[in-house]
Every structure is written in structure tokens, then in C-alpha cells.
C-alpha positions in Angstrom: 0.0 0.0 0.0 1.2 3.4 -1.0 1.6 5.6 2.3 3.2 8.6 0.9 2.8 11.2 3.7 3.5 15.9 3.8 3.5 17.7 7.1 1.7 20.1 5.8 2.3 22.3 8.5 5.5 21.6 11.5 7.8 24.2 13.4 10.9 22.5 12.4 13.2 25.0 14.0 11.7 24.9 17.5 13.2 21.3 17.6 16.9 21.3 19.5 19.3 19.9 16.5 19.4 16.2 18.2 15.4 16.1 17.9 15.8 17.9 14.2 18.6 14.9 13.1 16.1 12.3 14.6 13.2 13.3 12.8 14.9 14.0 9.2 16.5 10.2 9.5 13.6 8.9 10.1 11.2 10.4 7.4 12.2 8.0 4.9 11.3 4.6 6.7 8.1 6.5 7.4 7.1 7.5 3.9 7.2 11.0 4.3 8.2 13.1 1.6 8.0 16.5 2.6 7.7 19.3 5.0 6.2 22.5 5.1 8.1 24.2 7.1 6.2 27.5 8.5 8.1 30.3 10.6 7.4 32.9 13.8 9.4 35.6 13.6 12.5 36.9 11.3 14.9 35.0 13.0 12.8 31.6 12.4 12.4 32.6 8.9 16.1 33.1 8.4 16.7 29.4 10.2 13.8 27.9 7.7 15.7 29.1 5.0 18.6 27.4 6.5 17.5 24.3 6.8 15.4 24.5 3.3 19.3 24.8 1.7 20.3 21.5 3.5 17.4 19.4 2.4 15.0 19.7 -0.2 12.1 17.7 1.3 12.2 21.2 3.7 9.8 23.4 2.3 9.8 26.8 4.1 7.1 29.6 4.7 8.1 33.0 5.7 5.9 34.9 8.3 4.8 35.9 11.5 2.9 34.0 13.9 0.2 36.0 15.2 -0.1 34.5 19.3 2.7 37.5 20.3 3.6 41.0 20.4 3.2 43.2 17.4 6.6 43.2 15.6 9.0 46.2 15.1 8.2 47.7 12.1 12.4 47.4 11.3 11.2 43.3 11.6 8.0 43.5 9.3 10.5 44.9 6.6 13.0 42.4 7.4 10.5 39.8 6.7 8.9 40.9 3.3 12.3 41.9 2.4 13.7 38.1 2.8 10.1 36.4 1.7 11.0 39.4 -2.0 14.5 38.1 -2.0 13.8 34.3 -2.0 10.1 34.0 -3.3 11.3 31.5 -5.5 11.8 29.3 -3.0 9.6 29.5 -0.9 6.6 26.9 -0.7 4.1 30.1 0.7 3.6 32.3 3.2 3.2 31.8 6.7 2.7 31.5 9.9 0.6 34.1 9.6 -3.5 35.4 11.0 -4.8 36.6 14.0 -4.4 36.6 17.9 -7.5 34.6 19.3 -5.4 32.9 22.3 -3.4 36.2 23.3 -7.1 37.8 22.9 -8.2 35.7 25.9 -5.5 36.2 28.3 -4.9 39.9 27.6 -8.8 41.4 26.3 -7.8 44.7 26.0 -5.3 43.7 23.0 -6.1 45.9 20.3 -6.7 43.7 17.1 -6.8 46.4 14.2 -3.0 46.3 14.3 -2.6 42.6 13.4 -5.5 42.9 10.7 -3.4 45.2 9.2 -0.5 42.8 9.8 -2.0 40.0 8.2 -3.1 42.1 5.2 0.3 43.2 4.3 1.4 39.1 4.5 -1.8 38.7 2.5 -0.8 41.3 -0.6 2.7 39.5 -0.6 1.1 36.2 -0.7 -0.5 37.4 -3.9 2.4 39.8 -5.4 4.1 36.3 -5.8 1.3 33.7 -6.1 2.2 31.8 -3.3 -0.5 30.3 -0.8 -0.9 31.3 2.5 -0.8 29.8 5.8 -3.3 30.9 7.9 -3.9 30.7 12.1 -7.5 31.3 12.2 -9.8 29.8 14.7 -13.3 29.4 15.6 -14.6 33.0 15.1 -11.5 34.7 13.4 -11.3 32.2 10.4 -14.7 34.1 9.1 -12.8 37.7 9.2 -10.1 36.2 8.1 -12.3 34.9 5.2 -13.5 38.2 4.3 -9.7 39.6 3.8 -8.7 36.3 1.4 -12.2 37.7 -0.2 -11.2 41.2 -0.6 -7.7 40.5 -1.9 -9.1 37.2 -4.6 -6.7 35.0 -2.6 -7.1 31.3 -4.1 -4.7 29.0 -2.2 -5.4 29.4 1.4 -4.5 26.7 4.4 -6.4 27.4 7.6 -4.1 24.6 9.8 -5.9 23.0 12.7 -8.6 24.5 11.9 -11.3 25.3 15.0 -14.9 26.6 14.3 -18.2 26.4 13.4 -20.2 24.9 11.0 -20.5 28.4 9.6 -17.4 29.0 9.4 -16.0 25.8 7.8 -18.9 26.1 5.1 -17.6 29.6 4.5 -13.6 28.3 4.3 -15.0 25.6 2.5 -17.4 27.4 -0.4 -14.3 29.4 -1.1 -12.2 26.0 -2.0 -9.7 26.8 0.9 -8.4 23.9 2.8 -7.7 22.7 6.1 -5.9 20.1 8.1 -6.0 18.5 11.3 -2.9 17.5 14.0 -2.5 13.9 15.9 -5.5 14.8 18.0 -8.1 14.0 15.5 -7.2 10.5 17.1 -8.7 11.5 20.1 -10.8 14.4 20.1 -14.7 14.0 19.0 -14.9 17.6 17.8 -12.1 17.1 15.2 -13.5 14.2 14.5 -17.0 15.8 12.9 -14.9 19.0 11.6 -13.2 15.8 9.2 -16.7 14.1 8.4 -17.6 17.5 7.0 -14.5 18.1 5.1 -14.1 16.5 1.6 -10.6 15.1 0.9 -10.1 17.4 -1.6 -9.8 19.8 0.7 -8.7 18.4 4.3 -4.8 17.6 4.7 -3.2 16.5 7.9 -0.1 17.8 9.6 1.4 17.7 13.2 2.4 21.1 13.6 5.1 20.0 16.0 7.2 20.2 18.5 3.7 20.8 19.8 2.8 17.5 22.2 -0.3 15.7 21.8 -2.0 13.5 24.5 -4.0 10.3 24.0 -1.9 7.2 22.5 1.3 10.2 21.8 1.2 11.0 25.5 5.2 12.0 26.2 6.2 11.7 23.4 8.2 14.0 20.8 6.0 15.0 18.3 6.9 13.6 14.8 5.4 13.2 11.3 5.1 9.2 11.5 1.9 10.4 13.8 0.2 10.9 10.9 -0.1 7.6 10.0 -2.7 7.3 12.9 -4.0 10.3 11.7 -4.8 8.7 8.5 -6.2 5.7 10.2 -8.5 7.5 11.9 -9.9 9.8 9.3 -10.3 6.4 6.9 -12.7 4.9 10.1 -14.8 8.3 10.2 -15.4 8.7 6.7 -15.9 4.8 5.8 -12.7 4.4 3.4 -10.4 1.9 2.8 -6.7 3.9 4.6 -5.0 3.6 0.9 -7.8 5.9 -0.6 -7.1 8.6 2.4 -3.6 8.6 2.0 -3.5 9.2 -1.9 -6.7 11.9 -1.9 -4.4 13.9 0.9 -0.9 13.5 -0.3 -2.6 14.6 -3.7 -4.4 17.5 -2.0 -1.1 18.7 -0.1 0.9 18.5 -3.5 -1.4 19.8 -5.9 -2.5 23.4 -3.1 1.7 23.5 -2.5 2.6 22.3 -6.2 5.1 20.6 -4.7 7.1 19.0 -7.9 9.1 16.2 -6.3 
């Protein structure tokens, strides 16, 4: 059976270089191909480069994660700068969307700024027709929706994805795609977001280092945990495991057009 497996979305520099040289070893004897390899900051997207030169199944994204402080305006130009520089090779852009964690522990955070934010990543995104890859949860994937709207954006990835029926129709009605992490193994409400989702448009990822519970309790989050992942969405939509893992690795290579 053909078990070709892409992260579609992991934090590969946040792993300490003994976890990094683990993980790269190892994608081979687990099938997986590539990586898309999103950054935080300007330093990350610098590292993501990097690594990207040492190994072609690394595929970066530039960006900036939205769950922190506004950046200096010296780092937003530092950013677009790089992502102008080396749009070539870049797979898209991102980490990038909105604050909806930092919004609940500090309400007073003004959000206009990091619209703003976003919509400068978004116009770069389509200066060099490159997707984007979006944090967006639960009410925030809707306005975030309305901005790919305004700006005709095509190829948009709204990773591990949260929200309502509302808002995955509207995600969904505008031929954007999603993915789930490990914990659609274990948790019921990413289990219905999946039964919703066609495999055209659901991909899987692990966006590690981030730990999962369940069956991956203490362990280092890697890509073979997508295997499970597969297994699991194969039981909730009824489908033999080989037709889920060619619809996604299809899905993930045709929205990155990822050539080899």
C-alpha cells in the first residue's frame, strides 16, 4: 500500500538539533516526503531558510505568527524583504492570522493592528502567487475569510482548523483547505470537523514540536503520527486507509505544487 505522507504544517526549528537529526532520519522509513516548514518571527524565517538549503524535502514559509507582540516595524521589513529576496523558493507564506489565544488572556489587546499585519502578508502572498498559511480559529477564520475575499486570494490553508459549521462552510465554499494535528485521534470535535471536510480539501499535519495526549502522551512529536491520523480519518469517513492517504498527499501536493 502506498503511504506517501506531507506535514503540511510543523515548526521544524523549534526542535533542538538532536530532535531535528532524529526526525529528518527517520522520514524516509516512514514515507514522508516533505515538509512544510512554516516560521514565527524573522529569526525563524532566516533558520527555515537554512535548513530549506540543506534538504529539499524542507519546504519553508516565511511569516509571522500571530499568538505574540506586534513586531517592530524594522522586523515586518525584514520579513517581506527576505520572503521578496527568496520567493522562489519559498513553498508560501506563513505562519501568519490573527491573535485569538493572546485575545483571551490579555482582552484589552487591540486587534486592528494585526488585521493590518495580516493584510500586508496577504498582498505578498498574492504579489508572488504563493498560498498562505493561515492561524485562524473558531470566530477569526470568518474575518479572516472576508480579507482572502477582498484580496481574490485562491490557495489558502487554515491549519488545525477550529470553528463552526459556519465558518468551515464559508472556508470551504471558497475552495480553501484545512488540516487537522494527531489529536483528530482522540478528540470528538475534530472528528465531525473531518466528516464535514471532503478530501479534496482536508490535509493532515502535526504542527510540531507541539505535544499531543492520548496514544502520543510524552512523546516528541513527529510526522510518523500521521499515520494514525490517516487511520483515523479512513474509520470516520468509511474508506479503505490507501484511498485517504493518496486523496491527501494529492491534496497537499497539488494546493503547494510541490514537484518532487
Amino acid at each position: 500500500m502506498n503511504q506517501r505522507l506531507i506535514d503540511a504544517h510543523i515548526h521544524l526549528d523549534m526542535y533542538d538539533e538532536a530532535e531535528r537529526i532524529h526526525l529528518m532520519d527517520s522520514l524516509k522509513d516512514n514515507s514522508v516526503n516533505a515538509l512544510i516548514a512554516v516560521s514565527n518571527n524573522y529569526e525563524s524565517s532566516i533558520h527555515q531558510l537554512e535548513l530549506s538549503r540543506s534538504d529539499s524535502r524542507i519546504k519553508p514559509a516565511l511569516g509571522y505568527h500571530p499568538e505574540q507582540q506586534l513586531p517592530s516595524e524594522a522586523e515586518v521589513q525584514s520579513i517581506l524583504k527576505l520572503i521578496d529576496e527568496n520567493h522562489e523558493k519559498l513553498i508560501a507564506i506563513g505562519e501568519v492570522g490573527l491573535p485569538y489565544y493572546l485575545r483571551k488572556e490579555q482582552p484589552k489587546l487591540e486587534i486592528t493592528p494585526y488585521v493590518e499585519l495580516l493584510e500586508t502578508f496577504i498582498k505578498k502572498a498574492v504579489q508572488w502567487d504563493l498560498p498562505i498559511v493561515l492561524h485562524a480559529v473558531y470566530e477569526d477564520a470568518g474575518m479572516v475569510c472576508n480579507l482572502l475575499e477582498k484580496y481574490r486570494v485562491s490557495r489558502a490553508h487554515f491549519h488545525w482548523f477550529k470553528g463552526s459549521d459556519d465558518v468551515l462552510e464559508k472556508v470551504l465554499s471558497n475552495n480553501y483547505v484545512i488540516s487537522v494535528t494527531p489529536d483528530v485521534t482522540y478528540k470528538p470535535k475534530i472528528q465531525r470537523l473531518v466528516k464535514q471536510t471532503p478530501l479534496s480539501q482536508l490535509m493532515i499535519e502535526t504542527d510540531g514540536p507541539w505535544p499531543f495526549e492520548g496514544q502520543f502522551t510524552g512523546q516528541t512529536t513527529q510526522p510518523s503520527m500521521m499515520h494514525e491520523s490517516v487511520r483515523t480519518i479512513a474509520e470516520l469517513k468509511e474508506l479503505q486507509p490507501e484511498v485517504v492517504y493518496r486523496e491527501i498527499f494529492e491534496t497537499t501536493k497539488t494546493f503547494y505544487r510541490i514537484m518532487n
